[in-house]
Every structure is written in structure tokens, then in C-alpha cells.
KELO-793102 format. One record per atom (N, C-alpha, C): atom name; residue number from 1; x, y, z. Coordinates in nm, 3 decimals, padded with zeros to 5 digits, always signed. Layout:
BEGIN
  atomo  num        u        v        w
     CA  NUM        X        Y        Z
...
% end
This chain:
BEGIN
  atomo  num        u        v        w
      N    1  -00.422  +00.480  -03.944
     CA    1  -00.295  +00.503  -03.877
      C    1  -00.282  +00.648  -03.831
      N    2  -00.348  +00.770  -03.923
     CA    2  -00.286  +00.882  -03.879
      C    2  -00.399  +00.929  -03.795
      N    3  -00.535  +00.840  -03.746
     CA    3  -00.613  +00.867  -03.654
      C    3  -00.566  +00.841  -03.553
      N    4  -00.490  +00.696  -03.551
     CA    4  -00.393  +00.653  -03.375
      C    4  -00.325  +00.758  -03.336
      N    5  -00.258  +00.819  -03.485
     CA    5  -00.127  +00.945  -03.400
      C    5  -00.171  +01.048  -03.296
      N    6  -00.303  +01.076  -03.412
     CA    6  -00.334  +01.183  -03.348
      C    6  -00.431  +01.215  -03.172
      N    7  -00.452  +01.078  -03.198
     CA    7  -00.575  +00.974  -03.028
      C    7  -00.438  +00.991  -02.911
      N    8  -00.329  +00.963  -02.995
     CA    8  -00.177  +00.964  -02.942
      C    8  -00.139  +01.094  -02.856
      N    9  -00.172  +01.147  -02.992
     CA    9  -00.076  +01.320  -02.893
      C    9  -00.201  +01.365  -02.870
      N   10  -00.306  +01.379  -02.866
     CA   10  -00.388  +01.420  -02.778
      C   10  -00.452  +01.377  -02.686
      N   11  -00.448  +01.245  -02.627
     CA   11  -00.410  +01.179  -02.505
      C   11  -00.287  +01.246  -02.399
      N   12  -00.179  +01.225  -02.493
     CA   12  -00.045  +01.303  -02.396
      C   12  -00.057  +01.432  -02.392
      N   13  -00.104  +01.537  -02.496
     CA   13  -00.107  +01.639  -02.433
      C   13  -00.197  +01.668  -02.316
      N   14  -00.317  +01.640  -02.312
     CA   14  -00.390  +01.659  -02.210
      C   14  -00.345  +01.611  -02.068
      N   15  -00.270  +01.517  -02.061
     CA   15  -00.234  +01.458  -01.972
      C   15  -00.117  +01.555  -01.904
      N   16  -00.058  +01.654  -01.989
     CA   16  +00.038  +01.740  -01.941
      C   16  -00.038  +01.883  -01.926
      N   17  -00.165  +01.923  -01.946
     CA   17  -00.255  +02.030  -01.905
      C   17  -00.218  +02.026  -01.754
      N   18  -00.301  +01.880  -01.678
     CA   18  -00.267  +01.919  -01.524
      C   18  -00.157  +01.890  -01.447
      N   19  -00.131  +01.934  -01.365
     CA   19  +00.025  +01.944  -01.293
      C   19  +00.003  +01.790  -01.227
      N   20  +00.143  +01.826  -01.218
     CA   20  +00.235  +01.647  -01.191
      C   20  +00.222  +01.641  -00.997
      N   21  +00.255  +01.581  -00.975
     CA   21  +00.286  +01.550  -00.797
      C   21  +00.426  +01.460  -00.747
      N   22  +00.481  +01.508  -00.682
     CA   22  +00.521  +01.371  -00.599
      C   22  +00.457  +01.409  -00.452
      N   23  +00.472  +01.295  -00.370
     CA   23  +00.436  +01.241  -00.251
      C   23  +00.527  +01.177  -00.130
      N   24  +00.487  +01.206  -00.058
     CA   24  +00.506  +01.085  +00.057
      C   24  +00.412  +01.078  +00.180
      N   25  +00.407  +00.993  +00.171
     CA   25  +00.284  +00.965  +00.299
      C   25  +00.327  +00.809  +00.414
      N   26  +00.282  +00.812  +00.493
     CA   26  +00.350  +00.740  +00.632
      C   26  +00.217  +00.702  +00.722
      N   27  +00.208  +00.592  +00.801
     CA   27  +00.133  +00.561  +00.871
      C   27  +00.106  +00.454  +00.957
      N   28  -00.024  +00.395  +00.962
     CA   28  +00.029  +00.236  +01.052
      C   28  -00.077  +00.133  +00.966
      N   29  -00.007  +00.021  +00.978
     CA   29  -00.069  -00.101  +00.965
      C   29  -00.116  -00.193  +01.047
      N   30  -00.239  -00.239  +01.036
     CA   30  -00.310  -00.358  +01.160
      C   30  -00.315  -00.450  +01.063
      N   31  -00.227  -00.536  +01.106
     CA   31  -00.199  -00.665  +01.004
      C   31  -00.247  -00.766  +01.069
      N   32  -00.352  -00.892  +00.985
     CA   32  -00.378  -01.000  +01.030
      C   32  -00.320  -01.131  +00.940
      N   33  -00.235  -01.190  +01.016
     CA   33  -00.183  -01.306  +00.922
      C   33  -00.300  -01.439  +00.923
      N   34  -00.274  -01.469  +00.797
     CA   34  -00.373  -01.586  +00.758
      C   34  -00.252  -01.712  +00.713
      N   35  -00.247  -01.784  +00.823
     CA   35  -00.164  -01.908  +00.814
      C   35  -00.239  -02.070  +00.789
      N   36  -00.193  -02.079  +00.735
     CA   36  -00.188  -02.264  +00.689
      C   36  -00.082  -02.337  +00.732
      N   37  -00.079  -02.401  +00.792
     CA   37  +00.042  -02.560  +00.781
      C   37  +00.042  -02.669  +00.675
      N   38  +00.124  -02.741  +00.722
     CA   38  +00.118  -02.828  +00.623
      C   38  +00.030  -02.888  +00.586
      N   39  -00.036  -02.937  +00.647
     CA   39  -00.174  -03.019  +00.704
      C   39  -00.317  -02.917  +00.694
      N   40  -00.274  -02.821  +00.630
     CA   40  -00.393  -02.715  +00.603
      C   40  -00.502  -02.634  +00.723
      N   41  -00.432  -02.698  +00.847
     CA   41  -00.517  -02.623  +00.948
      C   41  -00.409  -02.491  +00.955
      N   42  -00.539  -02.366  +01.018
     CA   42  -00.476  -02.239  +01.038
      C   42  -00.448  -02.258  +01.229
      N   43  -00.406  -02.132  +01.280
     CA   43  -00.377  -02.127  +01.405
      C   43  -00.494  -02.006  +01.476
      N   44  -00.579  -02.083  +01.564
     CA   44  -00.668  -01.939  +01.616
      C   44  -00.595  -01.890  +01.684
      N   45  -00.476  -01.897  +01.756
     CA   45  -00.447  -01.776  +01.810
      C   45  -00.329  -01.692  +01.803
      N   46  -00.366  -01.669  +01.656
     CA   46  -00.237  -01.549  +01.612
      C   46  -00.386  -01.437  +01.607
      N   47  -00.326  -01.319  +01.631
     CA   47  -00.379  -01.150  +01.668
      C   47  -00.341  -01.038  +01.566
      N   48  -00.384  -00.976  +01.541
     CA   48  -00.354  -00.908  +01.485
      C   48  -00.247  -00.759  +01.547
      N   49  -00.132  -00.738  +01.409
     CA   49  +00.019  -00.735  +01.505
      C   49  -00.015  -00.554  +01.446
      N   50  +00.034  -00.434  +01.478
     CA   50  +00.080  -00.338  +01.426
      C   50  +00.234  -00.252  +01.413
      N   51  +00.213  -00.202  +01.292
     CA   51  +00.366  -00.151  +01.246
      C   51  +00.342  -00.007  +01.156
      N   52  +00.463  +00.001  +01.133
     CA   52  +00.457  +00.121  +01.038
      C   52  +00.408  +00.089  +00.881
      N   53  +00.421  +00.210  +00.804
     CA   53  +00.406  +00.229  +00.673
      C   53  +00.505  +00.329  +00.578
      N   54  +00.581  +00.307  +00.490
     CA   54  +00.588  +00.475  +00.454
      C   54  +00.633  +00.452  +00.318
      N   55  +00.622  +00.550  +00.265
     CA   55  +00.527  +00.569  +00.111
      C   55  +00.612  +00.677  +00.036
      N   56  +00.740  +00.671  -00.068
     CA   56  +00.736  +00.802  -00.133
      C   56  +00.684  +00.770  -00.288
      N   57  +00.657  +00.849  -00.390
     CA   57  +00.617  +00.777  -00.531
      C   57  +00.548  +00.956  -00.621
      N   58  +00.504  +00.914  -00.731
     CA   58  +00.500  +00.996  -00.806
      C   58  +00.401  +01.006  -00.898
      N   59  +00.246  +01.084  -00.861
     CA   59  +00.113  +01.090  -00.955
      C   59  +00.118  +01.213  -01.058
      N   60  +00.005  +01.186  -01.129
     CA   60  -00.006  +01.248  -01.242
      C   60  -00.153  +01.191  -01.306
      N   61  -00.221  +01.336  -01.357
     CA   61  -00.371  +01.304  -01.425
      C   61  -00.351  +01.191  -01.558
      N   62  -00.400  +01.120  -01.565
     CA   62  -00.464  +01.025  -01.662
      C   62  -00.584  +01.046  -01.762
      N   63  -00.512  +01.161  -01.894
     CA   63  -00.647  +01.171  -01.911
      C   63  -00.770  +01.282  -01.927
      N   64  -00.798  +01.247  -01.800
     CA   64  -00.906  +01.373  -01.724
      C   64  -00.804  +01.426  -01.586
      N   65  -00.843  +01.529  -01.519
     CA   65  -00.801  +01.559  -01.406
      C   65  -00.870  +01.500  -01.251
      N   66  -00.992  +01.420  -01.313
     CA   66  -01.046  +01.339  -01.184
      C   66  -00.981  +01.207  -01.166
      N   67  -00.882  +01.183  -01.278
     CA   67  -00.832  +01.045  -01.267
      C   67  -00.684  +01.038  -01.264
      N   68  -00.605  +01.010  -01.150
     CA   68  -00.487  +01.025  -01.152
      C   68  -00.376  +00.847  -01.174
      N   69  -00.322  +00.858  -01.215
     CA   69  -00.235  +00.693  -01.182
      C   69  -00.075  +00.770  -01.123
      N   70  -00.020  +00.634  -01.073
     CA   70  +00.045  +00.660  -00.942
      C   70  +00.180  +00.539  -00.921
      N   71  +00.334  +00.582  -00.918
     CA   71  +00.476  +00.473  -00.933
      C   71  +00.487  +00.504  -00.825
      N   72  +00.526  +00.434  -00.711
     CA   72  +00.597  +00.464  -00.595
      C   72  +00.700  +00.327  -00.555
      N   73  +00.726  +00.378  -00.439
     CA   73  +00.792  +00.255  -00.393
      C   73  +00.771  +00.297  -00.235
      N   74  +00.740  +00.158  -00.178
     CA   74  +00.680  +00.186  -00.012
      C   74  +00.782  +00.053  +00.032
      N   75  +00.777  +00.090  +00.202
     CA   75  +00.809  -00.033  +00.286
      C   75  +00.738  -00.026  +00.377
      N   76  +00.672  -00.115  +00.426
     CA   76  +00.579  -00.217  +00.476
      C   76  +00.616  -00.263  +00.631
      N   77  +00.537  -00.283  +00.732
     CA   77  +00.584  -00.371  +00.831
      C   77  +00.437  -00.468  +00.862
      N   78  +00.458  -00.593  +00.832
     CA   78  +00.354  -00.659  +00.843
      C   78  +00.400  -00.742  +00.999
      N   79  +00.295  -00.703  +01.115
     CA   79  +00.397  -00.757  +01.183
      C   79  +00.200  -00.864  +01.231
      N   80  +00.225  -00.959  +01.356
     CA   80  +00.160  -01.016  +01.428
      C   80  +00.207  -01.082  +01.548
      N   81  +00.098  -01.098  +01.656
     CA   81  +00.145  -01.160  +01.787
      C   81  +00.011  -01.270  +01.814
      N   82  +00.093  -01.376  +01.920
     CA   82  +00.005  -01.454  +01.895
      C   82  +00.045  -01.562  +02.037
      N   83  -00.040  -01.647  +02.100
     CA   83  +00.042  -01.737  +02.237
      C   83  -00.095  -01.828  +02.298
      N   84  -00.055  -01.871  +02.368
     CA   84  -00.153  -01.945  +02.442
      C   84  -00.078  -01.967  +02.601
      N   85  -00.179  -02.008  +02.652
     CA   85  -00.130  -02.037  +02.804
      C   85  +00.042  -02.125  +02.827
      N   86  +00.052  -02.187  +02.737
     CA   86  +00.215  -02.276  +02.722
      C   86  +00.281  -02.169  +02.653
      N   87  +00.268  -02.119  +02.563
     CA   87  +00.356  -02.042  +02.402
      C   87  +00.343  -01.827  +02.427
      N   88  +00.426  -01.787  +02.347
     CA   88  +00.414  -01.659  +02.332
      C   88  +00.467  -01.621  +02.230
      N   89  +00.432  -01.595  +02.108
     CA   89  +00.526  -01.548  +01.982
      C   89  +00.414  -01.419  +01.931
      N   90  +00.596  -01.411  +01.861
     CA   90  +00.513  -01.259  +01.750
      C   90  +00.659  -01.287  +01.675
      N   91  +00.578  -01.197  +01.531
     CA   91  +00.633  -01.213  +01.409
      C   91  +00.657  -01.015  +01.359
      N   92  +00.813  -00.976  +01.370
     CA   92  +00.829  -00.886  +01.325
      C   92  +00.868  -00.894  +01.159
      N   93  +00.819  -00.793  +01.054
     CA   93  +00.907  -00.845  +00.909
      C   93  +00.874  -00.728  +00.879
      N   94  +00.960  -00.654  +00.750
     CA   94  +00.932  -00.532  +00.674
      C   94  +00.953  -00.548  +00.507
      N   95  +00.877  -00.547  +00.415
     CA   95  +00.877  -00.567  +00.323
      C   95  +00.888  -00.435  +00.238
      N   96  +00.949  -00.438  +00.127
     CA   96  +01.022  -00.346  +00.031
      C   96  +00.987  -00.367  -00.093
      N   97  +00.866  -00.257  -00.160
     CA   97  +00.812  -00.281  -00.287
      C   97  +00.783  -00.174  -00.392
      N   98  +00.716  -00.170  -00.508
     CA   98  +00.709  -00.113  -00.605
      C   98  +00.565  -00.152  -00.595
      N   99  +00.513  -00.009  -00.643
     CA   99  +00.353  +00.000  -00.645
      C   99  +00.333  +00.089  -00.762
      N  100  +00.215  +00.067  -00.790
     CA  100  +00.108  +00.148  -00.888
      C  100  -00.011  +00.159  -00.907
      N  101  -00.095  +00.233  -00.913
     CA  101  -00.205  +00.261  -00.850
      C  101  -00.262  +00.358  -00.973
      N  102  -00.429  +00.377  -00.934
     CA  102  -00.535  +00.441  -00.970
      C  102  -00.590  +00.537  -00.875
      N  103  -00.609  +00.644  -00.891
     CA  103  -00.703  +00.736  -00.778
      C  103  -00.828  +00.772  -00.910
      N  104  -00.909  +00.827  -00.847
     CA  104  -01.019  +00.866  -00.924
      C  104  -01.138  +00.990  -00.768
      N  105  -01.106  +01.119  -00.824
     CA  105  -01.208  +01.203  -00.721
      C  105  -01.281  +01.232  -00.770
      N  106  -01.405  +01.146  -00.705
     CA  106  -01.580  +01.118  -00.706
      C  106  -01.662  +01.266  -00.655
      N  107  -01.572  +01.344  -00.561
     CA  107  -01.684  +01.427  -00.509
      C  107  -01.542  +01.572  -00.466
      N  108  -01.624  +01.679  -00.485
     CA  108  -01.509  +01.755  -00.457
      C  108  -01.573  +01.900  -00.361
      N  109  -01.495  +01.927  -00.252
     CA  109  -01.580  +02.001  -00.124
      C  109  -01.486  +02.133  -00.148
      N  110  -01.560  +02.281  -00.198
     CA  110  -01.493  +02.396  -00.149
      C  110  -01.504  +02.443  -00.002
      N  111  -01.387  +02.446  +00.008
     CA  111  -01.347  +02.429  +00.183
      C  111  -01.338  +02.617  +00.195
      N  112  -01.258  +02.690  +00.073
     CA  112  -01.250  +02.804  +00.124
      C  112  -01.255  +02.865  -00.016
      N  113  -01.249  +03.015  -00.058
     CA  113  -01.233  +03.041  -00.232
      C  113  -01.135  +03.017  -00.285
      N  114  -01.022  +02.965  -00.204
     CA  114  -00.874  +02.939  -00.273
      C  114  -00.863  +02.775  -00.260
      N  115  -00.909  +02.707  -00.159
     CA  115  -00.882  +02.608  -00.085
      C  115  -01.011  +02.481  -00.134
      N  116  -00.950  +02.350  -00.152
     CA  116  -01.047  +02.248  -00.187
      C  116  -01.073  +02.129  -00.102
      N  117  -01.099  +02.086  -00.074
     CA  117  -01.115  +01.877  -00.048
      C  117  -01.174  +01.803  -00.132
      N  118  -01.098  +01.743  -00.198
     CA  118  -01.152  +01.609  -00.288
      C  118  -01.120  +01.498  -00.191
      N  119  -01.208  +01.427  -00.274
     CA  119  -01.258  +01.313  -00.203
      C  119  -01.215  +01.175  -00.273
      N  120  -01.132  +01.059  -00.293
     CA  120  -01.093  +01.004  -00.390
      C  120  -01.107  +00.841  -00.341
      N  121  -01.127  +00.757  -00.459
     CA  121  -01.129  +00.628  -00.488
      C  121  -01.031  +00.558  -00.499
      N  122  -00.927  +00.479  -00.433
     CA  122  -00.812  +00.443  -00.464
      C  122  -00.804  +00.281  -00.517
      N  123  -00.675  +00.244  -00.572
     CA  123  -00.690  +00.128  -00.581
      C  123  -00.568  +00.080  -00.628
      N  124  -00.466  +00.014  -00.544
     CA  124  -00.318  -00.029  -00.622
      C  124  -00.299  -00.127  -00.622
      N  125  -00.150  -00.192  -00.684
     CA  125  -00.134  -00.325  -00.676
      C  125  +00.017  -00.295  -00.615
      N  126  +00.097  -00.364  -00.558
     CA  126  +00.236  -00.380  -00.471
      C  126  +00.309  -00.472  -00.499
      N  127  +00.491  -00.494  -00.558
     CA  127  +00.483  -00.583  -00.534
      C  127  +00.605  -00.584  -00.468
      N  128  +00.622  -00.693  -00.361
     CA  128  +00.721  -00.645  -00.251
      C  128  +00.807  -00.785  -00.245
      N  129  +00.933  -00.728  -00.171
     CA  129  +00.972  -00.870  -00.110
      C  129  +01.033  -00.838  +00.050
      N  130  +01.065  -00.930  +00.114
     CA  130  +01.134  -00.956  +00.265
      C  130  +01.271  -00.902  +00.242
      N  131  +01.287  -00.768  +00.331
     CA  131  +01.404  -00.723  +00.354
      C  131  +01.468  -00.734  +00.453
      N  132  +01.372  -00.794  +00.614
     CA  132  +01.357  -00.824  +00.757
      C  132  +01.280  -00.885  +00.812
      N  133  +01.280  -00.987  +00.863
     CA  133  +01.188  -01.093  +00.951
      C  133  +01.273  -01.199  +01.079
      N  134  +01.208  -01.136  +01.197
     CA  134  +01.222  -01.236  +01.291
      C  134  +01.080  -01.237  +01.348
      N  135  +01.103  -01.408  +01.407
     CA  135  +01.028  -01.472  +01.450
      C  135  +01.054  -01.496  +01.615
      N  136  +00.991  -01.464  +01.704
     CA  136  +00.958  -01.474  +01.831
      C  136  +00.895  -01.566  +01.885
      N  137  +01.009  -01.667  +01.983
     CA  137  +00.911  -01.775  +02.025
      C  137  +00.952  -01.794  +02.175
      N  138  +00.897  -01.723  +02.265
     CA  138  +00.905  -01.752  +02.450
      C  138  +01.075  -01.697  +02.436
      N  139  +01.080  -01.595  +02.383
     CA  139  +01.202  -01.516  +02.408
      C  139  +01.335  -01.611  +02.308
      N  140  +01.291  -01.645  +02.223
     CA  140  +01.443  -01.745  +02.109
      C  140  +01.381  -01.693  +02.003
      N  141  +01.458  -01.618  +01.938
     CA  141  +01.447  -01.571  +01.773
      C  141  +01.488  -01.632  +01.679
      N  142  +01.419  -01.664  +01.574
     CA  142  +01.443  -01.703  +01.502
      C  142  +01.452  -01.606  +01.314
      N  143  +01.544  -01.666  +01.255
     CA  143  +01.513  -01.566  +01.098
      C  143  +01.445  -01.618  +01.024
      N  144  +01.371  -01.462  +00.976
     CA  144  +01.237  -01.592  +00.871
      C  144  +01.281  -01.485  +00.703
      N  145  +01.418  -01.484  +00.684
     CA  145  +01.479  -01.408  +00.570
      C  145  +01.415  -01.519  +00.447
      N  146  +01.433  -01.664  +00.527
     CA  146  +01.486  -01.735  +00.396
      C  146  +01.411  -01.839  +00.397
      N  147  +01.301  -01.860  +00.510
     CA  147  +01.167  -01.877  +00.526
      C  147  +01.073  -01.911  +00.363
      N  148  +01.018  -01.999  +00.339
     CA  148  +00.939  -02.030  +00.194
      C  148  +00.835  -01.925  +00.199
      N  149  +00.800  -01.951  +00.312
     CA  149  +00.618  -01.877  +00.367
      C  149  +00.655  -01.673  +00.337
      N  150  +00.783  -01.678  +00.400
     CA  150  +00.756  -01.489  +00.414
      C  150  +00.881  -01.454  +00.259
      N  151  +00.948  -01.515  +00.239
     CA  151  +01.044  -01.478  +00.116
      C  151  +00.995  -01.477  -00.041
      N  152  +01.088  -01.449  -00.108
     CA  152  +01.009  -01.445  -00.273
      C  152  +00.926  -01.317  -00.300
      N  153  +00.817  -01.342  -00.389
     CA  153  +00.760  -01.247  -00.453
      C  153  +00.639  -01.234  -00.325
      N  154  +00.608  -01.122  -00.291
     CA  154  +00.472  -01.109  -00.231
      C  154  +00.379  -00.982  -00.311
      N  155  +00.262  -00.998  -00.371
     CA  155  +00.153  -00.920  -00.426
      C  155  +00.058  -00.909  -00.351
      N  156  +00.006  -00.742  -00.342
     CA  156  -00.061  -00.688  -00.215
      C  156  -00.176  -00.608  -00.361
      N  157  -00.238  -00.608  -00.329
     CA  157  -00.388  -00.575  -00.384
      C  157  -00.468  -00.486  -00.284
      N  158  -00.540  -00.371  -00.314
     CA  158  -00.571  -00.282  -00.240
      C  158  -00.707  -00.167  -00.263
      N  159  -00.763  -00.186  -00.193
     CA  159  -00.870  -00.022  -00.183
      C  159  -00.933  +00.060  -00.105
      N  160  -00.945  +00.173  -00.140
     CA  160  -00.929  +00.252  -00.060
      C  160  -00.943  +00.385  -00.059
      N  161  -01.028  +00.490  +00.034
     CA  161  -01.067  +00.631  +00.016
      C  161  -00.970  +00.737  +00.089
      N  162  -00.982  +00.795  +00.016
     CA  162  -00.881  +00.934  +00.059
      C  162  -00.976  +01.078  +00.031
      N  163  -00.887  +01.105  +00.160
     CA  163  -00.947  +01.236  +00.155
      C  163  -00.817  +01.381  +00.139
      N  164  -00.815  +01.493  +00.011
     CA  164  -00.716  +01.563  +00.001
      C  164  -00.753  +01.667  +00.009
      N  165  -00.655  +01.731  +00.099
     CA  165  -00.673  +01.919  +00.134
      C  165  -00.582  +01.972  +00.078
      N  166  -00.646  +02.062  -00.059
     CA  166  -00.577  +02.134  -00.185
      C  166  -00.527  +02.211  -00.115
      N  167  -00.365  +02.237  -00.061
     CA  167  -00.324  +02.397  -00.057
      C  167  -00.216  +02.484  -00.204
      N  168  -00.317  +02.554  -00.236
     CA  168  -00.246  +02.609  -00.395
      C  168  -00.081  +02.683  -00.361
      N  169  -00.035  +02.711  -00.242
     CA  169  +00.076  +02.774  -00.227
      C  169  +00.244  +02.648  -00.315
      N  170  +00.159  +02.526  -00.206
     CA  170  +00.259  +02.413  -00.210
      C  170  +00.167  +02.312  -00.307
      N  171  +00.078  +02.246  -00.258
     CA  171  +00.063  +02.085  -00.301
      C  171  -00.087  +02.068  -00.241
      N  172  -00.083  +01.979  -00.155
     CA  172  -00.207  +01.905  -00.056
      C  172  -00.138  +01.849  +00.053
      N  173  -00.198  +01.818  +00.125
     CA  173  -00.207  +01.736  +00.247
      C  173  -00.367  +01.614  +00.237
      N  174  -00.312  +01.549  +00.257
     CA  174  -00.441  +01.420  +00.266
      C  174  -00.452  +01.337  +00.353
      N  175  -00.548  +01.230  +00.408
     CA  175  -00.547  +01.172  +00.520
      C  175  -00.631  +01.034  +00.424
      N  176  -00.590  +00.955  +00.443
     CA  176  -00.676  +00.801  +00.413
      C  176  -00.646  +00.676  +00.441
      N  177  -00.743  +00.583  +00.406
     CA  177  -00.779  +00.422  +00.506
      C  177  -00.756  +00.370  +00.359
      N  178  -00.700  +00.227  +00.333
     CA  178  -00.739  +00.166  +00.249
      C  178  -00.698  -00.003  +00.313
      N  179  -00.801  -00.105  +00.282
     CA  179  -00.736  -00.255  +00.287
      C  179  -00.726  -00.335  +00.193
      N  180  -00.611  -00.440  +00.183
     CA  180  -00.538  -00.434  +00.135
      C  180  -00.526  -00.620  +00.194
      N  181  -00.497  -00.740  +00.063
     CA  181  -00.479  -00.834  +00.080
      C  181  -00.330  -00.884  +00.028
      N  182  -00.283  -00.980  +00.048
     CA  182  -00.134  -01.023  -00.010
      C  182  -00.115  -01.145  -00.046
      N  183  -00.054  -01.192  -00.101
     CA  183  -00.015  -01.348  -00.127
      C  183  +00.082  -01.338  -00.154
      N  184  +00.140  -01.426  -00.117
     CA  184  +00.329  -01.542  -00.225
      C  184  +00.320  -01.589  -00.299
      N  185  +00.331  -01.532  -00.421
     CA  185  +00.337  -01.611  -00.536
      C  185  +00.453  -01.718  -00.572
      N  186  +00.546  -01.658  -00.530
     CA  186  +00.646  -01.748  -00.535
      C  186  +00.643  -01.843  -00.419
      N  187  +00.586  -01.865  -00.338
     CA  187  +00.555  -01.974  -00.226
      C  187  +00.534  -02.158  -00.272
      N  188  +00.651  -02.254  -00.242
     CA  188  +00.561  -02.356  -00.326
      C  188  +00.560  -02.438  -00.246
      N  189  +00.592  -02.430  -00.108
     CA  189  +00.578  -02.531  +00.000
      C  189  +00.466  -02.495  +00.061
      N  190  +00.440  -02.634  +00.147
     CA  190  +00.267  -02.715  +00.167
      C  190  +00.227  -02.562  +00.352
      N  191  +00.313  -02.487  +00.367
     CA  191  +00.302  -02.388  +00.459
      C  191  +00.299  -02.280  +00.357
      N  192  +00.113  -02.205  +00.400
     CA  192  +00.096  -02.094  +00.357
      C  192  +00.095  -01.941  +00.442
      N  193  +00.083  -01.849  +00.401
     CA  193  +00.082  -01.724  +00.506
      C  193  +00.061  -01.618  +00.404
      N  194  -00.040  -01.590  +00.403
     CA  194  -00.070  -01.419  +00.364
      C  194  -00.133  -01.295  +00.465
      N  195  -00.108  -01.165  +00.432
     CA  195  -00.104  -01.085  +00.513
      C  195  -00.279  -01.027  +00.478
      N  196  -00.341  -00.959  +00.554
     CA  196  -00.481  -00.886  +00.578
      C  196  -00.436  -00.776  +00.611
      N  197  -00.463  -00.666  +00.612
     CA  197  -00.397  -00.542  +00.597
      C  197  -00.504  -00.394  +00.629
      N  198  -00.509  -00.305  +00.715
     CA  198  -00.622  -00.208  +00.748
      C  198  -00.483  -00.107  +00.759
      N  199  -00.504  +00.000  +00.690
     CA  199  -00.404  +00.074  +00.654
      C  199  -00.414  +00.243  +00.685
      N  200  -00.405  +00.291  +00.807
     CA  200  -00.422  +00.485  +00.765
      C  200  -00.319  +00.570  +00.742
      N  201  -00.338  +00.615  +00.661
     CA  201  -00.221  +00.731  +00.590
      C  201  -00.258  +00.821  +00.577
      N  202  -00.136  +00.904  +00.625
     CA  202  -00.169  +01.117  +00.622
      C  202  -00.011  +01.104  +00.552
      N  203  -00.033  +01.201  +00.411
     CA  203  +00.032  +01.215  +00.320
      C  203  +00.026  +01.364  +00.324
      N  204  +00.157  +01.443  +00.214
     CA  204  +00.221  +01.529  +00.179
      C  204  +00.229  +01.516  +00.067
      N  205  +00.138  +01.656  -00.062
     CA  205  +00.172  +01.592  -00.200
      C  205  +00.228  +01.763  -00.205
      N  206  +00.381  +01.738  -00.325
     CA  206  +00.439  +01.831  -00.361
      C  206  +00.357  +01.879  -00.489
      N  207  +00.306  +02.001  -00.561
     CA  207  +00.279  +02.025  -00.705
      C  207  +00.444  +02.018  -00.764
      N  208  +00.455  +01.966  -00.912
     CA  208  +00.572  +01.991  -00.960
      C  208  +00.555  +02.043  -01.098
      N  209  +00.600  +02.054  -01.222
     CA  209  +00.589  +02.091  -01.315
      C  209  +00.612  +02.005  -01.444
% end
């Protein structure tokens, strides 16, 4: 028992050696929807739709200082367009979630004697729901709030490299890609729809104390 305590506070202390962060970072999404009907056929001609991203949340070392974990909360625009010679639709929606995540920097570049770039491994989980959705069909909208397919629980799974430019005055600045899959868990009708996801983000990390 007094070996756990001590695995205990010296776990947490170390973990308070390196400085804390918050964040925000913003960007775009190329979303590809993966639809089912009832009848289990998909539709070839939905496209892949783009939208925004934006990201505030709050890291901290895990540990070691190459391994950070990561609370935020992001909103999402998963959008798509899609038509044929008769039809023309697209699907606007923005989803509103709670995330947490892993970073881990694999490789680290002195850029200047004050100045760094690490290089990092990402990897989160999301979990969101429908705060906005219309549906576009030859100019008649429809709401897809309350929709089986886009409402409920949606879990987004993710990975992904980043790249961060240490400035010691403030924080970092970073730039990164990660993709990123989704499902409805709460979905229980015979119409499915999950999102495909190619993601770039240029972020702002604050140092805090």
C-alpha cells in the first residue's frame, strides 16, 4: 500500500515539473458521408462536402514531457453535396463535442537557440452531438435535428501528426492533418450514415502555470 502512495505522488509530481497549456486551434474539414438505406445500398453520388473546425481545450505532460493528454471541447461541420442529372442536394450540420486525446513528440527540430519544432503523434476520441442540420433537396430544406441517422450520440475516432513551433515568450503555434472516422451509436433505425473526415489545423497554444 505505501508503495502505491508513493508510485502516486510521484507520478503527480512529475506531471507538474512541465508546464500546462491551453489551446485553440481552427480549420477545415473534407467530409465524406458513408450512407446506407434501408435496404443497405449506399448512394454513389454523394461528394465529399467542406466546412469549418474549431477547437478550444486544455493539455498537459503525462508523465514524461514527450507525452501530453488533452480535454477540449470542439464544434464540427460535417457537411456533403451530392445530385445527379434529375436531383441536387447537400447536407449542411455542425456538431458539438467533448474530446480527449493523446499527443506523443517522436522527433524534435532546433529551429533556432531559443526556438524548437516538435514533431507529434496524435490520437483522440470525440464525442459529439447535432446542434444544426439541414438538408438540401433542388432548393426545399429540410431539418435533419431530429433525424435517427444525424441525432443522438455520435463517436469520432482519430489520428494524426502535428507539427509545433515552440515560441518561449508566449506558448507555440502548430499546424496539423489528422483523419478521423465517426459513427451513431445511438442510431437504431435500418438508415445508416457515418462521417470520413481529412482534417487541417493551425493552432495557438498558451504556456500557463
Amino acid at each position: 500500500m505505501i508503495k502505491n502512495y508513493l508510485l502516486l505522488t510521484f507520478l503527480l509530481a512529475t506531471t507538474t515539473i512541465f508546464s500546462q497549456e491551453v489551446y485553440f486551434a481552427s480549420g477545415k474539414n473534407y467530409t465524406k458521408y458513408l450512407y446506407k438505406d434501408a435496404n443497405l445500398q449506399s448512394n454513389p453520388n454523394i461528394q465529399t462536402g467542406t466546412g469549418n473546425f474549431y477547437e478550444i481545450g486544455y493539455t498537459k505532460p503525462f508523465i514524461t514531457k514527450k507525452i501530453w493528454y488533452s480535454l477540449g471541447l470542439s464544434l464540427n461541420d460535417y457537411n456533403a453535396i451530392g445530385g445527379n442529372s434529375a436531383n441536387s442536394y447537400r447536407w449542411d450540420t455542425q456538431y458539438l463535442g467533448v474530446q480527449g486525446g493523446l499527443s506523443y513528440q517522436f522527433y524534435s527540430i532546433a529551429a533556432t537557440s531559443k526556438n524548437k519544432i516538435d514533431l507529434l503523434l496524435k490520437t483522440r476520441l470525440n464525442v459529439a452531438t447535432i446542434i444544426y442540420g439541414k438538408q438540401e433537396i433542388n432548393g426545399i430544406y429540410y431539418d435533419l435535428i431530429h433525424e435517427n441517422e444525424f441525432s443522438g450520440i455520435v463517436l469520432e475516432s482519430s489520428v494524426g501528426l502535428t507539427a509545433k513551433y515552440a515560441i518561449p515568450s508566449f506558448g507555440a503555434l502548430s499546424l496539423g492533418y489528422s483523419f478521423g472516422q465517426s459513427i451513431n451509436v445511438s442510431n437504431s433505425s435500418r438508415e445508416k450514415i457515418s462521417f470520413s473526415t481529412h482534417q487541417l489545423q493551425l493552432g495557438v497554444h498558451f504556456n500557463i502555470k
